[in-house]
Backbone bond lengths (Angstrom), bond angles and torsions (degrees), N, CA, C in turn:
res aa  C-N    CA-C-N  psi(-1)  N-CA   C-N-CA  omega(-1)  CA-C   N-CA-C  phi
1 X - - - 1.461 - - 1.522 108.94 -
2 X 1.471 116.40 120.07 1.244 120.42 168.16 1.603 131.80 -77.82
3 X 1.503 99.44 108.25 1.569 98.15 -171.38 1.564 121.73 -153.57
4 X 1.180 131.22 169.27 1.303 122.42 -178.68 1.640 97.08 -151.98
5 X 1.529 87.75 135.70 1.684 103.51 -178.29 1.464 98.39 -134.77
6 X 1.513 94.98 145.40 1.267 132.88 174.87 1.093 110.28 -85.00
7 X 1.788 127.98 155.15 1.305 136.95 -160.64 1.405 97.80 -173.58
8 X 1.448 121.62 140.69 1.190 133.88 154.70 1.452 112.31 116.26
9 X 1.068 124.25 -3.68 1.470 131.19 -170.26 2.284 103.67 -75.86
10 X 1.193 99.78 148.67 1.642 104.26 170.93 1.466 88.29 172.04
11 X 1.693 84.15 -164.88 1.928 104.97 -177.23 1.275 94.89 -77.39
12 X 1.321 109.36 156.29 1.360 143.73 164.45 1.519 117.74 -138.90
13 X 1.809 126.34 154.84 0.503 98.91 172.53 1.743 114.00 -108.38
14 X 1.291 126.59 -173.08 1.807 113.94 177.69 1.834 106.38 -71.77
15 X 1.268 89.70 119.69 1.465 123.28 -173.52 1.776 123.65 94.04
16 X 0.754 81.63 12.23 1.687 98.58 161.43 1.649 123.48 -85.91
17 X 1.239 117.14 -178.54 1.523 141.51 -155.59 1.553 104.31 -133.39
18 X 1.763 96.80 146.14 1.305 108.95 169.68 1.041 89.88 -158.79
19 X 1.764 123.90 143.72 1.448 129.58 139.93 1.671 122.91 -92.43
20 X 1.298 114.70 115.77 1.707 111.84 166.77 1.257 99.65 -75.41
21 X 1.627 107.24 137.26 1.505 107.56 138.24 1.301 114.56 -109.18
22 X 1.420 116.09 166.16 1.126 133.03 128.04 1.422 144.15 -145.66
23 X 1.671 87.97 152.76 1.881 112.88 -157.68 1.279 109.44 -89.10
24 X 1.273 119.82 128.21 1.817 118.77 -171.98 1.251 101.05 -113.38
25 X 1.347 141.26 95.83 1.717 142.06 149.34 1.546 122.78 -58.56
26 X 1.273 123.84 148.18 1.297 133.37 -171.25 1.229 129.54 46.22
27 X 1.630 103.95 -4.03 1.637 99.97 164.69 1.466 105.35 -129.74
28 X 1.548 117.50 157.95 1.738 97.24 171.36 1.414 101.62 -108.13
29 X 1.451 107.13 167.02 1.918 108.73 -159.12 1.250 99.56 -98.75
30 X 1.773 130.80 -1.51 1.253 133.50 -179.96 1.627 109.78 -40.63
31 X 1.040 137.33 -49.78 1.710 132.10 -178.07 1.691 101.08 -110.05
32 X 1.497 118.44 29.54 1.347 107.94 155.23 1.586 123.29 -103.87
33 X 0.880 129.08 151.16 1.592 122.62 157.21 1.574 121.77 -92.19
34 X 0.863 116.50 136.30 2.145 132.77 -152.89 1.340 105.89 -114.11
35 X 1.094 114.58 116.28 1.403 111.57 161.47 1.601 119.56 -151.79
36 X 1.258 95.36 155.02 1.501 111.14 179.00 1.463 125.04 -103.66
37 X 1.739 104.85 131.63 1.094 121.65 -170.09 1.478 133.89 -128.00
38 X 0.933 145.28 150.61 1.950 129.68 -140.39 1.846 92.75 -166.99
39 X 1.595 74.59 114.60 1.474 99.72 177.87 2.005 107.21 -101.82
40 X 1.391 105.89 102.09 1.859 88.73 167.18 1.383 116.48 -93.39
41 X 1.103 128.04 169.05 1.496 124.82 176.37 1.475 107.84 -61.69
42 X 1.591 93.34 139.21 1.513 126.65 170.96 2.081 94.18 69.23
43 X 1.026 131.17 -28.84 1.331 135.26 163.21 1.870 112.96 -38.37
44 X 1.340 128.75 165.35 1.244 128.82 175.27 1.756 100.18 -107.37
45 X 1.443 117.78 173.66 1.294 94.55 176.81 0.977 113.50 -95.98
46 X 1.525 119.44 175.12 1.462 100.91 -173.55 2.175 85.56 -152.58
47 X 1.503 88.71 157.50 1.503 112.72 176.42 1.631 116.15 -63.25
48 X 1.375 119.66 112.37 1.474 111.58 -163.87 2.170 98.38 -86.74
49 X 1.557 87.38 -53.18 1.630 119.11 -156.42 1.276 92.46 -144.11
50 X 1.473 92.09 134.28 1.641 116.79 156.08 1.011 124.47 -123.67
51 X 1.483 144.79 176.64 0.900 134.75 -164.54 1.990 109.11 -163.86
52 X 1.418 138.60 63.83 1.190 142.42 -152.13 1.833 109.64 -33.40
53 X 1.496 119.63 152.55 1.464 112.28 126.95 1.485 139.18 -57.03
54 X 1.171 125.98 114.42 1.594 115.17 148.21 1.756 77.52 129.07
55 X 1.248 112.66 -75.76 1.474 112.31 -156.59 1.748 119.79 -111.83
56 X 1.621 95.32 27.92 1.524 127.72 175.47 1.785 103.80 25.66
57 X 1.463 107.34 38.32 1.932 112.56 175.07 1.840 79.31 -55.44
58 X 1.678 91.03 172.30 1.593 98.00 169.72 1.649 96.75 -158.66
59 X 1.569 104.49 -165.29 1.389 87.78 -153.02 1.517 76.69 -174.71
60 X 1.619 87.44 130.43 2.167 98.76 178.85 1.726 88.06 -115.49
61 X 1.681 96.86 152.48 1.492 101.84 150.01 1.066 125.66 -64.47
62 X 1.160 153.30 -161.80 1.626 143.29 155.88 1.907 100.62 -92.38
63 X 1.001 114.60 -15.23 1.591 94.08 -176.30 1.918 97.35 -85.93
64 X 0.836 130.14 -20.14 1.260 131.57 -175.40 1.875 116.90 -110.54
65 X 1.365 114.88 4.01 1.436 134.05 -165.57 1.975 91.72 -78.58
66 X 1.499 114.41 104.88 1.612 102.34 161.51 1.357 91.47 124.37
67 X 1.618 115.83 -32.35 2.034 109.80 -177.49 1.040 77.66 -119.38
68 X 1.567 170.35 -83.68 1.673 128.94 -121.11 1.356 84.68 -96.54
69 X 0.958 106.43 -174.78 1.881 160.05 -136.48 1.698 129.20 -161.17
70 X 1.147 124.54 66.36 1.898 102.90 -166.93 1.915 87.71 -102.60
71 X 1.543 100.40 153.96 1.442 99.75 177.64 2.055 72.77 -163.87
72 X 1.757 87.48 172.31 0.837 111.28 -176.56 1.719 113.38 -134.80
73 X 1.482 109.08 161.99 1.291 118.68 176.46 1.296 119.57 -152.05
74 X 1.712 120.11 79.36 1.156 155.66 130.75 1.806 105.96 18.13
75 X 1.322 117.56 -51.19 0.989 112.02 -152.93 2.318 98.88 -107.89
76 X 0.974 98.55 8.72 1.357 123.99 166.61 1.431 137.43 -148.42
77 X 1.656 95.14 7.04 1.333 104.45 148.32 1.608 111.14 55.67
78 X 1.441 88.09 51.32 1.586 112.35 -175.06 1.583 130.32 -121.25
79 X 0.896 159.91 93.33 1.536 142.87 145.43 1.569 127.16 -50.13
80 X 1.275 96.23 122.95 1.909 98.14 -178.35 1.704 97.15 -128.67
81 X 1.429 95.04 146.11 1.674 119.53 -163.76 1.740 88.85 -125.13
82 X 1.430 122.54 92.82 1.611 98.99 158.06 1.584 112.48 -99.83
83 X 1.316 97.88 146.51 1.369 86.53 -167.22 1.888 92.11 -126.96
84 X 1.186 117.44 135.00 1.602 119.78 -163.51 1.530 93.89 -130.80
85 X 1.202 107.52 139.65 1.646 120.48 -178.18 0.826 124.36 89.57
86 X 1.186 133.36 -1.65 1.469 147.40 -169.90 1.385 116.93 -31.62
87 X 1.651 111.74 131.53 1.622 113.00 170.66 1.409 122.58 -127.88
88 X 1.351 103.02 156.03 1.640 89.57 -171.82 1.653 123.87 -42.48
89 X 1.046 128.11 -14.93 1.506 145.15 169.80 1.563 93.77 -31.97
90 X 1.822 97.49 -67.29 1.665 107.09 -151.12 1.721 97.80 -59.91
91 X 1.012 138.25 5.55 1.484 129.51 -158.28 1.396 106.69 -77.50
92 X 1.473 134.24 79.57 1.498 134.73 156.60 1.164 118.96 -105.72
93 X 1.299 131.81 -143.63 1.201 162.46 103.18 1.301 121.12 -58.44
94 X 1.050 96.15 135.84 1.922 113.07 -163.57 1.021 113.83 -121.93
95 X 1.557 132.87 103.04 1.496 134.08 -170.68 1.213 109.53 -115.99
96 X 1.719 112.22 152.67 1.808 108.15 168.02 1.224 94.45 -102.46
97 X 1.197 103.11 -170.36 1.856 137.87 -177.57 0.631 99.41 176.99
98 X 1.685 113.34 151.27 1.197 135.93 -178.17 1.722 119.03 -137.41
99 X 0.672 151.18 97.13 1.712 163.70 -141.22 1.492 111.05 -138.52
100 X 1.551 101.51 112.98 1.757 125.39 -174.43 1.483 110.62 -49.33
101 X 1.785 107.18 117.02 1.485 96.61 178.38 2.100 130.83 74.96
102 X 1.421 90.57 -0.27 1.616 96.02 176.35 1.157 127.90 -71.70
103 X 1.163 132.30 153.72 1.619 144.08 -165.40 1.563 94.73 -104.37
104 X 1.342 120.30 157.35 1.551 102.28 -160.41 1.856 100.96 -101.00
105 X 1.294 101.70 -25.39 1.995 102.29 173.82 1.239 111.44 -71.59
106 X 1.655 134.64 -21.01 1.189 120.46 158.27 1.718 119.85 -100.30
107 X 0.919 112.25 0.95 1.572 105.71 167.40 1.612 106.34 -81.86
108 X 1.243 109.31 -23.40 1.447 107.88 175.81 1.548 125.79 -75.79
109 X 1.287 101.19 -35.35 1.586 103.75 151.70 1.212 136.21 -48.91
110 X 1.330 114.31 -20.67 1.501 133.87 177.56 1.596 118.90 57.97
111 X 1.504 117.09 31.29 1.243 113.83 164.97 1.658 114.46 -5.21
112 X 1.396 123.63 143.62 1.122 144.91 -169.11 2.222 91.20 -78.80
113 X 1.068 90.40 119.23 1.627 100.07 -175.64 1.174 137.82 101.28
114 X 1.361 106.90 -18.47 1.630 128.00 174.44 1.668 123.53 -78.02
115 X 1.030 88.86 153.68 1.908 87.16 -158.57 1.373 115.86 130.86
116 X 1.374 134.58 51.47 1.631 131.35 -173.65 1.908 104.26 -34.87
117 X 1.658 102.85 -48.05 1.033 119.77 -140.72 1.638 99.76 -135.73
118 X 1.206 138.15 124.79 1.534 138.88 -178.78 1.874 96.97 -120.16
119 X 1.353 132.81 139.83 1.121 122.02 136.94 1.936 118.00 -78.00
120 X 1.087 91.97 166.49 1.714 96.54 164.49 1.457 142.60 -101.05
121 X 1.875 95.83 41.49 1.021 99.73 155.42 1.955 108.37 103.80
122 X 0.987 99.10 128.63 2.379 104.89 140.67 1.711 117.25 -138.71
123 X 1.372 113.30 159.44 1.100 123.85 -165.11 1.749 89.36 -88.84
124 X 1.516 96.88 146.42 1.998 98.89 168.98 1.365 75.19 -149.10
125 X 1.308 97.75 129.54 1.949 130.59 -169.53 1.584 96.40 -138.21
126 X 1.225 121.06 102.42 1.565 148.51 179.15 2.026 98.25 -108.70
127 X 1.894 95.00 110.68 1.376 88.83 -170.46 1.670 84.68 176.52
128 X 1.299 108.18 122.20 1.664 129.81 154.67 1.158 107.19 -71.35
């Protein structure tokens, strides 16, 4: 079964830490490009972190450029998002995708169609 789940999402408080992962089954993410994406209410989603195929370039938004972190691990077939400093801003839902062969500044744009693969998501709730 082809799928990817998300992990790591909860409360935090403002200036705190979280690591996302995500776990890719039945496919390996070696020639995909990964990225993370954060939906808040009534908001559209938008591209947080990317992360390329082949030559793992990556790529911050500017609201998140300096506190997250995306890296990968090939050999467990993983994506990890740490994200440090956190403010109530960051508070969505946090999804991966994964898309064959992507460059990580345009997978983050999220071209209309892209996405082989979506997980469904964790909540990151930034709040004293």
């Amino acid at each position: 079964q082809v799928q990817l789940v998300e992990s790591g999402g909860g409360l935090v408080q403002p200036g705190g830490s979280l690591r996302l992962s995500c776990a890719a089954s039945g496919f390996t993410l070696d020639y995909y490009g990964i990225g993370w994406f954060r939906q808040a209410p009534g908001k559209e989603r938008e591209g947080v972190s990317c992360i390329s195929s082949g030559d793992d370039s990556t790529y911050y938004s500017d609201s998140v450029k300096g506190r997250f972190t995306i890296s990968r691990d090939n050999a467990k077939n993983t994506v990890y998002l740490q994200m440090n400093s956190l403010q109530p801003e960051d508070t969505a839902v946090y999804y991966c995708a994964a898309h064959f062969l992507a460059t990580a500044q345009a997978f983050c744009s999220l071209p209309r169609g892209w996405g082989d693969y979506w997980g469904k998501g964790t909540l990151v709730t930034v709040s004293s």
